[in-house]
C-alpha positions in Angstrom: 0.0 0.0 0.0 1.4 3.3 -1.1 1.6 6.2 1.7 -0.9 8.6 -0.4 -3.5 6.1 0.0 -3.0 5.3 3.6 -3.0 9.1 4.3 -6.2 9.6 2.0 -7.5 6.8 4.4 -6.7 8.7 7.1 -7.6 11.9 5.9 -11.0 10.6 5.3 -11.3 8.8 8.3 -10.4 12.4 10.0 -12.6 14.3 8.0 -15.6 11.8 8.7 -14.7 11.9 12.7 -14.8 15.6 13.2 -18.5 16.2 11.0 -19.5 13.5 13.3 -18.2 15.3 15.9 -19.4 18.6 14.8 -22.8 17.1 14.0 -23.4 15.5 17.5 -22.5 19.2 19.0 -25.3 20.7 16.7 -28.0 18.8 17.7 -28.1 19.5 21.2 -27.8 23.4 20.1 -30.3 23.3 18.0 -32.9 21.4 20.4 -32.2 24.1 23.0 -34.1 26.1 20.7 -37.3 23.9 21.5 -39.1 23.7 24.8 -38.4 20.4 26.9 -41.8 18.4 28.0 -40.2 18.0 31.3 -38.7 21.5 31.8 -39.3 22.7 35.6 -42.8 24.7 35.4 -44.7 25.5 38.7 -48.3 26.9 37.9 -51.1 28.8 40.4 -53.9 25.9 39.8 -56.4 27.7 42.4 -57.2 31.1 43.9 -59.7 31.2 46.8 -59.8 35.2 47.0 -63.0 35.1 48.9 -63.3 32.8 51.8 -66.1 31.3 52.3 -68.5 32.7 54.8 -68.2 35.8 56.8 -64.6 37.7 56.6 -64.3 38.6 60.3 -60.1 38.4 59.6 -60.6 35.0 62.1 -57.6 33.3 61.6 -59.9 30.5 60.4 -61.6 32.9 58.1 -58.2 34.3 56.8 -56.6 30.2 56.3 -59.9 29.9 53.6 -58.2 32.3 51.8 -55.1 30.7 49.6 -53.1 30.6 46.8 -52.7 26.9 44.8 -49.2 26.0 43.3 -48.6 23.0 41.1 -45.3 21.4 40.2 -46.1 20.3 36.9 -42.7 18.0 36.5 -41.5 15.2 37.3 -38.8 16.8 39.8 -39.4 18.3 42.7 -38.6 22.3 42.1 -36.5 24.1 44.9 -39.0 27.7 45.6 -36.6 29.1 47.7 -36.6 32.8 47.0 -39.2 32.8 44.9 -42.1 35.3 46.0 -45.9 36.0 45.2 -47.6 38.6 45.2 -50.7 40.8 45.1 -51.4 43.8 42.6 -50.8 46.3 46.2 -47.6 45.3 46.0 -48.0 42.8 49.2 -45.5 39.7 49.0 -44.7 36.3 50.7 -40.9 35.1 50.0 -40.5 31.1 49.9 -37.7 30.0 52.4 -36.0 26.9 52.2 -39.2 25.4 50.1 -39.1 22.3 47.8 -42.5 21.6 45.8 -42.5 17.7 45.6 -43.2 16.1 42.0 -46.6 16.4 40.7 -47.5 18.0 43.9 -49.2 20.9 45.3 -49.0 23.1 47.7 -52.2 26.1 48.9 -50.6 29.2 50.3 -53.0 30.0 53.8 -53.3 33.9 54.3 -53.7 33.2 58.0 -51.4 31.5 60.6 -50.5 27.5 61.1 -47.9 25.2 61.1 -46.3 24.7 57.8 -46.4 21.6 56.0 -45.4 20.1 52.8 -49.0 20.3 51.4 -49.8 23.9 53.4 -48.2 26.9 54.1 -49.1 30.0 55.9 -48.5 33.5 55.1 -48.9 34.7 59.0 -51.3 37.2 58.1 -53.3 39.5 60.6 -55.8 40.6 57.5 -57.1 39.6 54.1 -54.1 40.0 51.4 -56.4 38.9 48.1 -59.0 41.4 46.8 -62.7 39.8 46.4 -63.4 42.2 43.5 -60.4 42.9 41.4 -56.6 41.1 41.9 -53.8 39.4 40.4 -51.9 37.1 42.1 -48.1 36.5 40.5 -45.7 34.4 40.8 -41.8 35.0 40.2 -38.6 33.1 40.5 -35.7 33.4 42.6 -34.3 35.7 39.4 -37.2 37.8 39.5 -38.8 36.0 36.5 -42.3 35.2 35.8 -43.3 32.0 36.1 -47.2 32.1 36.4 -49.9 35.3 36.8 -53.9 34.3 38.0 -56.4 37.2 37.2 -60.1 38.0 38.6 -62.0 41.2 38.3 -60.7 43.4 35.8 -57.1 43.7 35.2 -56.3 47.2 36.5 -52.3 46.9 36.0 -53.2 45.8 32.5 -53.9 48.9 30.5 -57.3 48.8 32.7 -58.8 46.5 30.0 -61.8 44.9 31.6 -61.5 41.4 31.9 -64.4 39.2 34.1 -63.3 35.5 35.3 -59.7 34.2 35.0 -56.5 35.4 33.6 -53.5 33.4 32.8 -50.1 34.3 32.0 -47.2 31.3 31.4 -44.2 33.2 30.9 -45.7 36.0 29.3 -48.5 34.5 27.7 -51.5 35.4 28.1 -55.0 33.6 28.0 -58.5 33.5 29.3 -59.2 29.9 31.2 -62.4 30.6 32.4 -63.7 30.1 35.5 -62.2 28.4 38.1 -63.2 27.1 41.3 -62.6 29.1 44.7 -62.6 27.3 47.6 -60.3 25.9 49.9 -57.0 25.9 52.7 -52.4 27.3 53.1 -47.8 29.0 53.2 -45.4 31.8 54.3 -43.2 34.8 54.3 -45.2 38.4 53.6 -43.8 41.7 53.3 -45.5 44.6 53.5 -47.1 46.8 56.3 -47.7 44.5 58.4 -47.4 40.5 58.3 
């Protein structure tokens, strides 16, 4: 065998590595571009804004009030830092707070002993508007992650908008009606507790 046909061999053999090489690069790069099925999302899935029965700021009146989260992955998602809040700028900061798979967890307005299914804001009065609110949830990098509308939307241009509001990452669409009623979290800021 003559050396230019065993370095043509070669030289191929390179050449057919490196696109191989280069070609198993670009895939991954270009499926970045694409949304993964399992990527961490955390969604509001409830809002009981008005508790049930008489608001007489009971702590048992206040704990019908909540906030739903669902982990909508198959990994448990670590909410530390994350916040939600109210359109009066009230908040409640997540500390040290892991949402299980598939789980959920209702934010209580009231006080209680925190679990892994309920969690209490420590509250002395009603945080969600009965008429007209938005609760929203960002990340520990101040991203959204999920927004729950009633009433009309005053932060919104003031458009009028009656039932539900949802926003996934800045996308917004009308769900409909969804049930109010319910129980629990912690962490507000604000005057107050």
């Amino acid at each position: 065998m003559s050396v230019s046909v065993v370095s043509a061999r070669r030289l191929a053999a390179a050449t057919l590595g490196a696109a191989a090489v280069i070609g198993a690069v670009a895939i991954p790069a270009s499926a970045a571009g694409h949304p993964r099925a399992d990527w961490p999302k955390v969604e509001i899935s409830a809002v009981q804004y008005d508790a049930p029965g008489r608001d007489d700021r009971s702590n048992r009146s206040l704990n019908k009030e909540w906030v739903e989260l669902t982990n909508t992955t198959r990994h448990a998602v670590n909410l530390d830092g994350w916040v939600l809040s109210n359109e009066d700028g009230d908040t409640y900061t997540f500390d040290h707070f892991r949402l299980a798979a598939r789980a959920t967890v209702r934010i209580h307005t009231g006080e209680g002993r925190d679990t892994r299914t309920d969690l209490f804001q420590d509250r002395h009065r009603e945080v969600w508007d009965n008429r007209s609110d938005t609760a929203t949830l960002r990340n520990d990098r101040d991203r959204l992650v999920d927004e729950e509308s009633w009433g009309h939307r005053r932060h919104h241009g003031g458009d009028r908008h009656h039932g539900w509001g949802r926003h996934h990452d800045g996308d917004r669409h009308h769900d409909g009606d969804r049930h109010h009623g319910g129980d629990r979290h912690h962490g507000w800021d604000r005057d107050g507790r």
